[in-house]
N, C-alpha and C positions, 0 to 999 in steps of 0.2 A: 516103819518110821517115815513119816513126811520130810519132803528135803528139804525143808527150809530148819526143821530141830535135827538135821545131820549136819546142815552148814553150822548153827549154833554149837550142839556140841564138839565140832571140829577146830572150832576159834575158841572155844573155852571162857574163861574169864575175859576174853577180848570182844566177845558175841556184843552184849550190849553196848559197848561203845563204838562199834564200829556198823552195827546194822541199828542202830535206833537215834545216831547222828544229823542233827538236822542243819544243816551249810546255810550260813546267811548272809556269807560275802559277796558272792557274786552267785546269784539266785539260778537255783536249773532254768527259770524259764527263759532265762538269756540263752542258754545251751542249744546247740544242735543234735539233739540225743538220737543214740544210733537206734535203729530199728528194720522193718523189712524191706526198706527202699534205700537203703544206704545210698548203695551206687551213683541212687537218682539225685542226690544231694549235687553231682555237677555236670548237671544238665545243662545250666545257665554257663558254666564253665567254658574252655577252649579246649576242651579234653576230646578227643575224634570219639567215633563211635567203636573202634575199635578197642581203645584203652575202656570204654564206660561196659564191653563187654569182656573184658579181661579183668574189670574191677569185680562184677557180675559174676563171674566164675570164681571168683574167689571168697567173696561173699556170701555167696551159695549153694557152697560145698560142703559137707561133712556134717558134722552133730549138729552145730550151730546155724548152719546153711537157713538163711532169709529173717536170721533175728538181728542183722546188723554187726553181731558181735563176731571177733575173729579169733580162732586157736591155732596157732601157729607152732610148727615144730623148726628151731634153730639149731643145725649143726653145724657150726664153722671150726667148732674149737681145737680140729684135726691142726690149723693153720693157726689160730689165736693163742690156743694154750700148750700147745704141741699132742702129737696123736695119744702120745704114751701113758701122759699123765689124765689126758680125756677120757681116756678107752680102756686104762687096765682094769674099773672095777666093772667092766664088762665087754672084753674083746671083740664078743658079737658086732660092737659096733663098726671093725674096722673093715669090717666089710659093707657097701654102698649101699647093698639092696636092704641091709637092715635096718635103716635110717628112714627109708621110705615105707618099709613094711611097718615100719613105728608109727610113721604118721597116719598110715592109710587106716590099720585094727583101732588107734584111739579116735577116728575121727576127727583128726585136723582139719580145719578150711587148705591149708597148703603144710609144704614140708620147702624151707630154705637152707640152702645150704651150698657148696664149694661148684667152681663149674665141673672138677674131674666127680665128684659125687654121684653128681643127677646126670653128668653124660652118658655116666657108666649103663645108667640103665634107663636113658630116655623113651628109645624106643617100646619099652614093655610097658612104663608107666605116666607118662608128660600128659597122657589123653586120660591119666584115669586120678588124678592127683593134682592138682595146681602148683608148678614147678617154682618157686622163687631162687634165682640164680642170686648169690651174692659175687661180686661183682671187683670187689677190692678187700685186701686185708693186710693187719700186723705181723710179719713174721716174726717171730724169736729164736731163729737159726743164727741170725746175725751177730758177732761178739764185737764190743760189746752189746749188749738189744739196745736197738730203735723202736720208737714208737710214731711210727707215719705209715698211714693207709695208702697201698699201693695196689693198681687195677691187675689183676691176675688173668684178664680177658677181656671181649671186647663187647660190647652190646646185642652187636651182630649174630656174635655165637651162640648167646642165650638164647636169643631169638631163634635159631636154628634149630636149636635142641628141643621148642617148643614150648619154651618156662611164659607161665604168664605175668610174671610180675621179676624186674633184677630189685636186689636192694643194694644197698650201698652203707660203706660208715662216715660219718668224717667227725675228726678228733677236734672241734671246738675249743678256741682257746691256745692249740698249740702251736709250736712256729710253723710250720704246715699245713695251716689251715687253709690260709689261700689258697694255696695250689690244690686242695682237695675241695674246697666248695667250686670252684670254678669249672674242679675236672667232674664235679657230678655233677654238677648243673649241666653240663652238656652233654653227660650221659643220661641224664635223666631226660634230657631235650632229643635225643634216640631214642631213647627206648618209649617217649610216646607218640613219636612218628612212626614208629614198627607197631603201636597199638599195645605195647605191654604198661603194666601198672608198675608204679615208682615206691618202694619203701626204705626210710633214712633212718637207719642207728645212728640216733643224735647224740652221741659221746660228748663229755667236756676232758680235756685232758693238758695239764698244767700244774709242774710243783710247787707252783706258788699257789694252788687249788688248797694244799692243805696248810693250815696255821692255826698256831698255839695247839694241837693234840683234836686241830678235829677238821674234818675231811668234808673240803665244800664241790667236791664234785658231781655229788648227787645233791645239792643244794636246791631247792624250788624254784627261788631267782635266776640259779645259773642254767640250769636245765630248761627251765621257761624260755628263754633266751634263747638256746639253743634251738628249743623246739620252731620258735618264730621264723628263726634262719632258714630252719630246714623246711618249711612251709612256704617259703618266701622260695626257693630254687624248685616248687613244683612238686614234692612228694606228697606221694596219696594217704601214704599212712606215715606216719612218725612213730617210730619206736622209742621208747627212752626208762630210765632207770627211775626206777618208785622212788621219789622225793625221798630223805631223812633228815632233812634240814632244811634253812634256810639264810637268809643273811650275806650269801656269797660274798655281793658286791659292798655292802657297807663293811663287813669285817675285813675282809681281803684289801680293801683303799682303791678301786676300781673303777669304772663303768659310768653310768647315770644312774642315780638312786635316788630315792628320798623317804621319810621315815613313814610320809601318809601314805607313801605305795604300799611297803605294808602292811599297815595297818587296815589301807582300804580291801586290798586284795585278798588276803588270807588269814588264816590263823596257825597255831602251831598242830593242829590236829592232821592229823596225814591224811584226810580225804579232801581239806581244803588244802593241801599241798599241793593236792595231786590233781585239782580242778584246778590252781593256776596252770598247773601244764598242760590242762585241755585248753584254757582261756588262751593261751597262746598259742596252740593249734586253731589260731580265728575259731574259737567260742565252741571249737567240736565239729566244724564242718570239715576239719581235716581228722581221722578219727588216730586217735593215741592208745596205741596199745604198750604193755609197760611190760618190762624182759621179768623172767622169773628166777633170775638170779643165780648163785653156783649150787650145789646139794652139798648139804649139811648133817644126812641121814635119816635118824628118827622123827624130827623138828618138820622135816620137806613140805608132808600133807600141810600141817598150818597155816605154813610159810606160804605156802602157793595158793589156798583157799584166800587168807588174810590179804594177799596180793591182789588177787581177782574183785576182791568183795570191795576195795578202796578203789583196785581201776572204776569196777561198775557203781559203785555212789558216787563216784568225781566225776559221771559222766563220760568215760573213757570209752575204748573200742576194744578192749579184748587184753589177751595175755601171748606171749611168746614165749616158751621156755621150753628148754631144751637138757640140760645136765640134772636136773632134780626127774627128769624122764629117761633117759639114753643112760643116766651110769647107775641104774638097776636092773634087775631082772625085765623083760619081756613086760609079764603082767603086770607086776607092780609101776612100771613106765604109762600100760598104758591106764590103770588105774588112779594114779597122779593128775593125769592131763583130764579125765573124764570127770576127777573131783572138781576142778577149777569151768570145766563145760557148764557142770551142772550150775555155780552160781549165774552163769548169763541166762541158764534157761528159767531159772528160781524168780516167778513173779515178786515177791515177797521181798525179795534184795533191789529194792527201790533206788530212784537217783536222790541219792539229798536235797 
């Protein structure tokens, strides 16, 4: 079977409207669409040559290595979501080396994750893997839970350990936010004077996010928004959550808005969703990779195909997911993440 009628038959009745889409809002040829010189996109930049070879290593590593596009394996959830309920539908995970050993068999561009994680086994693997240290996290030990991003270590250390790139969260929107854009801006102002490359989980996080029964945190507006922010403090890639909405700011009573933004900018089709959120990563010269969300079981393959196939026609830069891979068996983990390889390598899955 050719891989482009395995990606079809994979999306099912969703095949034709999501690969034969054609975007007329804000036209690909405006885009920076990623490809074999990615890196090279910030030459013109203030980025040392240090960071443009730590972009470089990461870019062209693993399956994907020199098509621009990135697979990223996330493990934080040991901290995010607590260890127990991450790791029981496959304990193997609770052990470090098996997080890396995941990324390494699927071919990942890099494996992110906790600084005790990747300390655990730096020395065996940092030269053979592209280490991303995350940098800050949500605890949920706390009663009652908080939800504010706090730095679990220091720039420094990552750096030590060998990681090429820290990432970072901050919770957009929250009372918090200050003090975590501020505190990553100047982490991210380290970590590219030690030469390492910058990645921002651009969260929005606010209960006034949700009204009347529907949930604008993944909203295209507000996550756009986000994404800008986090573009604007120097991050190299932007991670953020596949649009399913939009409207944030005119339904919520918010912001700056107005009716012909959009109108002019998008549509309700989720690949025009998902190209405003490159549009605000400046037009794709910062490259937006979109998380792949929690596992759901039998649904996962679709889900993470269908994810993939909207990042790459919205002109995105790749996928990050981590729990539809890590909380199954071994093969089936890395056969998930190789299904979603294959759409960036699939000529045929064009940019709208």
């Amino acid at each position: 079977m050719r891989l482009i009628e395995k990606i079809r038959e994979t999306l099912g009745e969703d095949a034709s409207s999501l690969l034969e889409y054609k975007s007329t809002k804000i036209p690909k040829e405006k885009l920076t669409i990623p490809g074999p010189h990615s890196a090279d996109y910030f030459i013109e930049s203030d980025r040392s040559p240090q960071v443009l070879k730590s972009l470089n290593q990461l870019y062209n590593h693993g399956e994907l290595g020199g098509t621009g596009y990135l697979s990223i394996l996330p493990v934080d959830q040991g901290i995010e979501h607590t260890a127990a309920v991450s790791f029981y539908k496959n304990p193997d995970y609770f052990d470090p080396e098996n997080i890396i050993k995941l990324a390494m068999e699927a071919g990942c561009n890099g494996v992110a994750s906790t600084f005790g994680v990747l300390a655990m086994h730096a020395r065996k693997y940092a030269h053979k893997i592209p280490f991303i240290v995350k940098i800050n996290h949500n605890e949920l030990l706390t009663y009652p839970n908080k939800y504010d991003q706090i730095p679990f270590g220091s720039v420094r250390e990552a750096w030590d350990m060998g990681a090429t790139a820290v990432g970072a969260t901050i919770y957009f929107g929250s009372e918090e936010s200050t003090r975590q854009i501020q505190e990553i801006a100047a982490a991210f102002e380290e970590a590219h004077q030690l030469g390492m490359a910058t990645i921002l989980w651009c969260y929005t996080r606010n209960s006034a996010f949700k009204k009347d029964g529907t949930d604008y945190h993944s909203a295209a507006d507000l996550t756009g928004q986000a994404n800008h922010l986090g573009v604007t403090i120097k991050a190299d890639i932007i991670k953020q959550k596949l649009p399913e909405t939009n409207y944030g700011f005119r339904d919520i009573g918010f912001g700056k808005q107005t009716e012909d933004m959009y109108q002019k900018l998008t549509t309700d089709h989720p690949i025009d969703l998902c190209r405003f959120q490159v549009a605000n990563c400046y037009m794709g010269k910062i490259g937006l990779i979109n998380s792949g969300g929690g596992s759901q079981g039998d649904s996962d393959f679709k889900a993470a195909v269908k994810t993939a196939v909207i990042n790459k026609r919205a002109g995105g830069s790749g996928l990050i997911m981590g729990r539809k891979a890590f909380q199954r068996p071994l093969k089936d983990g890395v056969e998930i993440i190789r299904s979603v390889q294959e759409v960036y390598l699939e000529p045929e899955v064009t940019i709208a």
